[in-house]
Residue, then its C-alpha position, 0 to 999 in steps of 0.5 A: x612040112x605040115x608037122x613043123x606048120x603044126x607046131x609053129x602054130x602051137x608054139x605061137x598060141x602058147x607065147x600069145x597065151x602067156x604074154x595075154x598075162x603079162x605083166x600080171x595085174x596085181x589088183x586082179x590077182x588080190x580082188x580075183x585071185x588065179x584059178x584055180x589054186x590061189x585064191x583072192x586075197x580079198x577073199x580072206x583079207x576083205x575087199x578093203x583088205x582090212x583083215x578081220x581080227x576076230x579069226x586073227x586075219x591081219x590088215x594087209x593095209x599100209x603095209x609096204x610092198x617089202x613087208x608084204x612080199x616077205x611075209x609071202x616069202x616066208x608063207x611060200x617056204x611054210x613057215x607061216x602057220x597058215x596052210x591056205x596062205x601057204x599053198x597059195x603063195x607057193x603058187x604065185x611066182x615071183x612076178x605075180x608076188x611083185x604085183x599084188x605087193x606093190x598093188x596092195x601097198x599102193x592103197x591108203x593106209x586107212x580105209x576111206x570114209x562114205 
């Protein structure tokens, strides 16, 4: 009885733990990143997510949440030529793609002015 006690106790902190993530919040993920193998989208994109093109890293603004989740398709496959890209693609599953794209393709397309 105290091993089935144990491992209801277990079971239950597992769920709780996993629905504590649920559903995953896009704007964290892109701002933040997921510890500890994907990193902030922002961290290369920029806070604004206007890219930088002198190291040839894209705008990620105006985009649709489409776009974007094909180019994480094809960069989680590895047909990008990106490895940091790549591997952090391949970490995110399909529910945290669908929020950072949608989350992302919500932003005005231009940058607002101060």
């Amino acid at each position: 009885m105290r091993y089935f006690i144990g491992t209801l106790l277990v079971v239950s902190f597992m769920s709780f733990a996993s629905a504590a993530n649920w559903p995953p919040n896009g704007q964290d993920i892109a701002v933040h990143g997921l510890r500890p193998d994907v990193g902030a989208c922002a961290s290369c994109h920029g806070i604004s997510f206007s890219g930088d093109a002198a190291k040839r890293i894209p705008s990620l603004r105006g985009r649709s949440a489409a776009d974007l989740m094909d180019d994480l398709a094809a960069e989680a496959a590895n047909h990008g030529d990106h490895s940091k890209m790549s591997t952090i693609a391949r970490h995110l599953d399909m529910a945290q793609r669908a929020a950072v794209t949608a989350y992302i393709a919500s932003l005005s397309p231009r940058i607002p002015t101060p």
